[in-house]
ROROLUM-112142 format. One record per atom (N, C-alpha, C): residue in one letter; x, y, z. Coordinates in steps of 0.05 Angstrom, whole numbers, plus 5000, padded with zeros to 4 digits. Example, Ala and Ser with C-alpha at 12.3 -4.5 7.8 and 13.67 -1.06 7.14 Angstrom:
<pts>
a526448865156;a524649105156;a526449345156;s525749555142;s527349795143;s525850015157;
</pts>
This chain:
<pts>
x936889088876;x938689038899;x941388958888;x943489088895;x946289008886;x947889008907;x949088718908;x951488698934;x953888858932;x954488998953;x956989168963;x958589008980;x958488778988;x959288719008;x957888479024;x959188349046;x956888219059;x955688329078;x956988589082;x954888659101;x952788989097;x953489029068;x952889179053;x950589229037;x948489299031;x946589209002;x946089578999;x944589518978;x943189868964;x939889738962;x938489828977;x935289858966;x934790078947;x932590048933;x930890198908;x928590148933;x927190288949;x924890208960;x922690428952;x919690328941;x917990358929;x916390528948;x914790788949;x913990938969;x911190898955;x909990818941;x908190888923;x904990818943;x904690628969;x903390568987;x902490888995;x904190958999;x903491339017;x901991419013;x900691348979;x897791508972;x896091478984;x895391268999;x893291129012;x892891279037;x894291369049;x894791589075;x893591789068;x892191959084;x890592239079;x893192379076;x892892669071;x894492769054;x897292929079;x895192939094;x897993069120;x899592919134;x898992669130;x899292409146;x902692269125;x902392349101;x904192149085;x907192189084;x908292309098;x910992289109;x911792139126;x910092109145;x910691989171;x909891669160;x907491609135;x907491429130;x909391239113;x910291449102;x913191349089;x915691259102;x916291429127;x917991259145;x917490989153;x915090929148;x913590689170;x914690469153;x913690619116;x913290389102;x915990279091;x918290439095;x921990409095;x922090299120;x921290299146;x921390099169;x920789929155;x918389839146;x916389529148;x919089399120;x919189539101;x920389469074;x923889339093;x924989549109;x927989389109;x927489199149;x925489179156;x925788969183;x924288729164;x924288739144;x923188509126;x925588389106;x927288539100;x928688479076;x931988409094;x931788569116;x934488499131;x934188289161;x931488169157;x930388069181;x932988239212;x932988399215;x934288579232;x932488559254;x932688549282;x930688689304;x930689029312;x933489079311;x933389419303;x934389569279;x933489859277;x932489909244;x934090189260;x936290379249;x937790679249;x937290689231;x934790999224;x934691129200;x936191349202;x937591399182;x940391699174;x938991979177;x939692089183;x938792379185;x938592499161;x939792439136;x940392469109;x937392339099;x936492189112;x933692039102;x931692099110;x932192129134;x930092359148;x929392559133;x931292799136;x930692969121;x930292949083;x931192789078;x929992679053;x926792709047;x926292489069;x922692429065;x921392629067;x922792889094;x921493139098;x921393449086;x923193389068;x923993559051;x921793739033;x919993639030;x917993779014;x915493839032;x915593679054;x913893709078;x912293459087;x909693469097;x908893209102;x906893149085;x906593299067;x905193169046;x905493099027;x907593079019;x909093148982;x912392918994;x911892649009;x915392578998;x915592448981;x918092338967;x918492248943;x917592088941;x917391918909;x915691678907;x916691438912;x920491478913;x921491238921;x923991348925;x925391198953;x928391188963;x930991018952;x933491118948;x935290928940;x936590938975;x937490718976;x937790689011;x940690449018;x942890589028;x945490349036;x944290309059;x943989999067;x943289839091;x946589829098;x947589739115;x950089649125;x949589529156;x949989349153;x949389099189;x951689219212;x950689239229;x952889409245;x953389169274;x951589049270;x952388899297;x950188599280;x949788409296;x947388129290;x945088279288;x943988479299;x940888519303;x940388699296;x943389009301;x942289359284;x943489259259;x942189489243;x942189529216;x941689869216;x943389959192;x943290289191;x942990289169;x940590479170;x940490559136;x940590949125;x942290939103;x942591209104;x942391239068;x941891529064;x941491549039;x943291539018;x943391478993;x944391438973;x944791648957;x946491778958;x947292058934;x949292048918;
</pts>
């Protein structure tokens, strides 16, 4: 985690849980587990995932996404938080 800012951070978030999901299932479980990973780390009540991340996770399909996300959080208001991908 490295500060950009105060209202800024970069996650490294770990996808490596997904295995545990049957095999058609593990995309969608990967979104869940980048939910549970940043309404934890940004105590946020709402969570905007990027369309750049979206299609990230879906990119290879729903069985095959990467094993881990680099991810800019940025606080947009007290409670949203947006997160979009890192390139």
């Amino acid at each position: 985690m490295e500060e950009q800012g105060e209202d800024e951070r970069i996650y490294t978030i770990p996808l490596r849980a997904v295995k545990k999901a049957p095999r058609w299932k593990r995309s969608k479980r990967a979104i869940a587990l980048i939910r549970e990973f940043l309404m934890r780390h940004t105590k946020a009540e709402y969570l905007i995932l990027g369309n750049t991340l979206n299609e990230k996770i879906w990119e290879r399909g729903s069985q095959k996404p990467p094993s881990r996300v680099r991810v800019r959080v940025t606080r947009e208001e007290e409670d949203t938080v947006r997160a979009e991908l890192v390139e």
